[in-house]
C-alpha positions as a Markdown table, in Angstrom:
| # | Residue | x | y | z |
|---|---|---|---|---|
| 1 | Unk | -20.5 | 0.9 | 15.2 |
| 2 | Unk | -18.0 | -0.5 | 17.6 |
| 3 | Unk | -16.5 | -3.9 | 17.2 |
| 4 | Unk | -14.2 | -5.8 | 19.7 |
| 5 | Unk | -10.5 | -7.3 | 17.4 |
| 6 | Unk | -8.2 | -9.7 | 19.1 |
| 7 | Unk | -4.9 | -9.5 | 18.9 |
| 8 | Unk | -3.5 | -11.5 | 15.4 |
| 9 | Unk | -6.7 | -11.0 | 13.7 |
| 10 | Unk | -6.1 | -9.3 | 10.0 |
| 11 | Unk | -8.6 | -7.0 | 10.0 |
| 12 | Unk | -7.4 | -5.7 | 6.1 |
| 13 | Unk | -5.9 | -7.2 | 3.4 |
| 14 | Unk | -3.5 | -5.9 | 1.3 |
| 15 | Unk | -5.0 | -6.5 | -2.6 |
| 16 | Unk | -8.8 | -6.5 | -1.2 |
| 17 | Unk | -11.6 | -3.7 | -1.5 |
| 18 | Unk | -12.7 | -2.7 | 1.6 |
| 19 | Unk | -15.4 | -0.2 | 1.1 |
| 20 | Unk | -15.2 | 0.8 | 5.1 |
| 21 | Unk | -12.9 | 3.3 | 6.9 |
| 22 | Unk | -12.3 | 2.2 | 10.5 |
| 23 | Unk | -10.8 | 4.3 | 13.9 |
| 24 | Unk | -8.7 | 2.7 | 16.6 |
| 25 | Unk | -10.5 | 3.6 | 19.3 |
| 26 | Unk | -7.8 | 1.6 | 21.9 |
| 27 | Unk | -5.3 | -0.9 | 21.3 |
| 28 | Unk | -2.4 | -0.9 | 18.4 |
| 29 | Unk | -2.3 | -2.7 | 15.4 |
| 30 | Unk | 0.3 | -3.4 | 12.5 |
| 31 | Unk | 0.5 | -2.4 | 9.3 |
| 32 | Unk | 1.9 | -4.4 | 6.3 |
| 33 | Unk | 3.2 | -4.9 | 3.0 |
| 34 | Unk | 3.3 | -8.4 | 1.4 |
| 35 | Unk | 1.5 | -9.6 | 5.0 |
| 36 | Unk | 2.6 | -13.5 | 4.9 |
| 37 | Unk | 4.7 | -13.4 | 2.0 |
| 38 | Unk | 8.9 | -13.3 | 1.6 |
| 39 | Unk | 8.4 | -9.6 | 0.6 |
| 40 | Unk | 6.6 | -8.9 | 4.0 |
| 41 | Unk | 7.7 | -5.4 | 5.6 |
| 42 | Unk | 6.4 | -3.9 | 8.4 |
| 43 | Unk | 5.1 | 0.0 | 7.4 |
| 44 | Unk | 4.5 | 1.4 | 11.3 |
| 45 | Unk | 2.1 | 1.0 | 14.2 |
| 46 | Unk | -1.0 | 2.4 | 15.0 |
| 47 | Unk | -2.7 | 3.5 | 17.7 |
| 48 | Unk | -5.2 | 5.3 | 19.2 |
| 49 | Unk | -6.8 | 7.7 | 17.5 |
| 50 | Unk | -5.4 | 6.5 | 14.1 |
| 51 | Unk | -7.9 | 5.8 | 10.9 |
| 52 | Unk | -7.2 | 3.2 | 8.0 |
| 53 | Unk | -9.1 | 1.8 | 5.3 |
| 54 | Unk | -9.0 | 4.8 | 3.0 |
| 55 | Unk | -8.2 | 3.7 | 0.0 |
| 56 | Unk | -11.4 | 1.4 | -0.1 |
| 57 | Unk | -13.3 | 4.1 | 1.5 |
| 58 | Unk | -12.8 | 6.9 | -0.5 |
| 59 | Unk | -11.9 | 5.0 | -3.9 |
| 60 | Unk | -13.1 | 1.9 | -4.1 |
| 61 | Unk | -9.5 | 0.4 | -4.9 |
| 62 | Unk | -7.8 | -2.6 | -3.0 |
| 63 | Unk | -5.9 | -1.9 | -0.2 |
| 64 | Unk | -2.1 | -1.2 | -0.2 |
| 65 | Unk | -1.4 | -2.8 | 2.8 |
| 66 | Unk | -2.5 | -5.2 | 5.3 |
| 67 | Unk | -3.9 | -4.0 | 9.3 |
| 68 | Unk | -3.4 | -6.8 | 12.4 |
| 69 | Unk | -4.5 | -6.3 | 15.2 |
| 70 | Unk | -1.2 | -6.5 | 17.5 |
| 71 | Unk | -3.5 | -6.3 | 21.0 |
| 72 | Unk | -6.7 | -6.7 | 21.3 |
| 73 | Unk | -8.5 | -3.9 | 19.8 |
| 74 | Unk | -11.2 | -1.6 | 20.1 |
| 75 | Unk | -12.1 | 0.1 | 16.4 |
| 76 | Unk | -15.4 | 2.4 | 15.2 |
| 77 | Unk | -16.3 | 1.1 | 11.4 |
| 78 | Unk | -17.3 | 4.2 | 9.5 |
| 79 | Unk | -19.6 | 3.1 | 6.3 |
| 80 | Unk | -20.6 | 5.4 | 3.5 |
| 81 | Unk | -24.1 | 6.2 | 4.4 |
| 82 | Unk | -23.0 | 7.7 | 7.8 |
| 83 | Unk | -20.0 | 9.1 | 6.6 |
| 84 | Unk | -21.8 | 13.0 | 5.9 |
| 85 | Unk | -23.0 | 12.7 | 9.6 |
| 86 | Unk | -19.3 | 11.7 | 11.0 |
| 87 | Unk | -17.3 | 14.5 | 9.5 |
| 88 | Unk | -19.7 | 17.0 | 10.9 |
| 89 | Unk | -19.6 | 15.4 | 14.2 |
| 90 | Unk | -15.5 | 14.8 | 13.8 |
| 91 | Unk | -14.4 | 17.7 | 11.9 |
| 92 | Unk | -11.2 | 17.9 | 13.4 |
| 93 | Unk | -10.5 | 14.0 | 13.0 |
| 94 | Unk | -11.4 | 14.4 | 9.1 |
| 95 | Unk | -8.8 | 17.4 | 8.9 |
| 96 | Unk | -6.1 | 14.8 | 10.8 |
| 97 | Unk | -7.4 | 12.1 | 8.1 |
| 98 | Unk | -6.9 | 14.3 | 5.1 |
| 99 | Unk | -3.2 | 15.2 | 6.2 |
| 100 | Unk | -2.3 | 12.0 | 6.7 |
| 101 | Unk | -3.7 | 11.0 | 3.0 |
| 102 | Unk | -1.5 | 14.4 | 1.8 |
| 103 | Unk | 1.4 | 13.4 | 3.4 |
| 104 | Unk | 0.9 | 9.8 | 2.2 |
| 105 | Unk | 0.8 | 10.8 | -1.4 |
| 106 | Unk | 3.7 | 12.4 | -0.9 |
| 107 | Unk | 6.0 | 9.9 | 0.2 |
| 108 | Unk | 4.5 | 7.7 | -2.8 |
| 109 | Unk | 6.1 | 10.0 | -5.0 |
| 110 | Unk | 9.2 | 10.1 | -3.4 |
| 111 | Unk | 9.3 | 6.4 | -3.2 |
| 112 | Unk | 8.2 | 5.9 | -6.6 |
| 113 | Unk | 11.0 | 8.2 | -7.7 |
| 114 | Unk | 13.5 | 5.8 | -5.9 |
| 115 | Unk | 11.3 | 2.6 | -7.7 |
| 116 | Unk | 12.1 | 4.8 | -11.1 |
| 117 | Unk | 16.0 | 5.2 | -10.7 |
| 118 | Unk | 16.5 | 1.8 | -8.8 |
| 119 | Unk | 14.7 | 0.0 | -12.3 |
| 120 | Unk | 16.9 | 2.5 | -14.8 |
| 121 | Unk | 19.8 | 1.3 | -12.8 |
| 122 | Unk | 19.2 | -2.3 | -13.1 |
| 123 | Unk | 18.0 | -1.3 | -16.9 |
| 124 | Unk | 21.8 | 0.0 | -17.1 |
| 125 | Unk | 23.2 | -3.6 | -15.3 |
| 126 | Unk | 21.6 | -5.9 | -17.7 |
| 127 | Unk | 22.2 | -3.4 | -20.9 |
| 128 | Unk | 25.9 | -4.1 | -19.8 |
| 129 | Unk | 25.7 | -7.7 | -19.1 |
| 130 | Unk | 24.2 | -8.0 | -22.4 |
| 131 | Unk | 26.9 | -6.4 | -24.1 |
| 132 | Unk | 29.1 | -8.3 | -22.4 |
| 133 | Unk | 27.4 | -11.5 | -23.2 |
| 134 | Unk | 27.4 | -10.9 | -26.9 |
| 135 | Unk | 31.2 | -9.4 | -26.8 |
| 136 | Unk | 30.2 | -5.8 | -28.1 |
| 137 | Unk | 32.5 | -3.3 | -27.3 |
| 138 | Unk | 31.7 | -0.7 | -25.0 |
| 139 | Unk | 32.7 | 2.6 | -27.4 |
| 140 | Unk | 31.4 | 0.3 | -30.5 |
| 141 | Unk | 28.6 | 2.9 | -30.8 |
| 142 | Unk | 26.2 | 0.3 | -31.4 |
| 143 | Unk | 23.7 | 1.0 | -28.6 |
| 144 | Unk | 21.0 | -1.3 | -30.1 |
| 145 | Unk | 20.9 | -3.4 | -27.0 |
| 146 | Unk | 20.8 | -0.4 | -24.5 |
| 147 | Unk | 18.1 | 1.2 | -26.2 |
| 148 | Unk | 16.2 | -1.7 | -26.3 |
| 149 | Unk | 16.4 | -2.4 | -22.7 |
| 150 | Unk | 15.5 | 1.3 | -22.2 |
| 151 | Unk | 12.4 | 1.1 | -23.8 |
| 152 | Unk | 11.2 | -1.5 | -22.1 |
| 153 | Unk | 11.5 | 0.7 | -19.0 |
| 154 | Unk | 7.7 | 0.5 | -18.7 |
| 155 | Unk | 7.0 | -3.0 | -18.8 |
| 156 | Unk | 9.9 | -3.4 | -16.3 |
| 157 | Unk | 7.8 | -0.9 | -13.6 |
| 158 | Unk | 4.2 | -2.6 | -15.0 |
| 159 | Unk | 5.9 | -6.3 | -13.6 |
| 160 | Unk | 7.5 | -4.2 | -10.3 |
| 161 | Unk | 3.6 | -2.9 | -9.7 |
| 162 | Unk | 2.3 | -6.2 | -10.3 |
| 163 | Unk | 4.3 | -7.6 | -7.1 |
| 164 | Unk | 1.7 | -5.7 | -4.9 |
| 165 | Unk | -1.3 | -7.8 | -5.7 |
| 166 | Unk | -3.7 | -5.1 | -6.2 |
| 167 | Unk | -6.3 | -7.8 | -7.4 |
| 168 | Unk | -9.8 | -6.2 | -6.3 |
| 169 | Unk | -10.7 | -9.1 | -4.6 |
| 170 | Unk | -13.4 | -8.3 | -1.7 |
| 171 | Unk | -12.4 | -8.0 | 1.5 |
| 172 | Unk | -13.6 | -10.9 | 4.1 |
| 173 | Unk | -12.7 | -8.8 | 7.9 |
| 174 | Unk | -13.3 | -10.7 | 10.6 |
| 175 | Unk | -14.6 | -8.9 | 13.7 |
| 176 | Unk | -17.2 | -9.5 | 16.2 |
| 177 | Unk | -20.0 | -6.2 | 17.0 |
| 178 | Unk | -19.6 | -5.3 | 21.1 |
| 179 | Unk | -22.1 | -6.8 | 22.9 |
């Protein structure tokens, strides 16, 4: 089904399920982390051609980002019980898609290796601050303090992954149909 966008309309929302995948037929919209928020960061622009809404689609999970229409838009919503009849019809499209996804994963690796040492490295800051604070030497061989900040690695990257607001909440898209 085709439906008609506006430009500024949020047509996804980072933190919601969305259970539809959707094609920009024409038009470009942006795509966001922390839309709204004093973490907000622009991740690209699509355009024609381009699919989002995956993550929903495929997994059920909230989204990881946030899609605005930047012009006014022209996008095909896919839905589950016509998705078997689209990828025969779009083959090509789906093998697109599933790159996309591959290459995705990828760079969340890669980022989430940066995430990793950027944490240990803070984890490294506050073990010396705290040694500082409480006036232990640094060759004292008492690494009580370090190790302790080391093992709470973990919780560290839980609070960092909390900061995305992957609630489940469901997805309220504002469109109209073409008429």
């Amino acid at each position: 089904m085709l439906f008609r966008i506006p430009a500024g309309i949020t047509i996804l929302k980072e933190g919601e399920v969305n259970p539809e995948l959707y094609k920009l037929i024409s038009g470009n919209c942006e795509v966001y982390t922390g839309y709204g928020t004093e973490r907000e960061s622009i991740l690209g622009i699509l355009s024609k051609g381009a699919y989002f809404g995956e993550i929903g689609f495929f997994s059920g999970k909230p989204s990881i980002y946030t899609v605005v229409a930047y012009t006014d838009v022209m996008l095909e919503r896919i839905e589950t019980a016509e998705f078997k009849k689209y990828v025969t019809e779009h083959y090509e499209d789906m093998l697109a898609l599933m790159k996309n996804m591959t290459e995705s994963m990828y760079n969340l690796r890669f980022n989430m290796e940066l995430m990793a040492k950027d944490a240990e490295r803070e984890k490294t800051a506050e073990a010396a601050a705290i040694s500082d604070s409480q006036g232990i030497p640094e060759k004292s061989g008492d690494t009580g303090a370090v190790n302790s900040i080391v093992r709470n690695n973990d919780a560290y990257l839980r609070e960092q992954l909390k900061k995305y607001n992957l609630m489940g909440m469901k997805s309220i898209t504002f469109y109209t149909a073409k008429g």
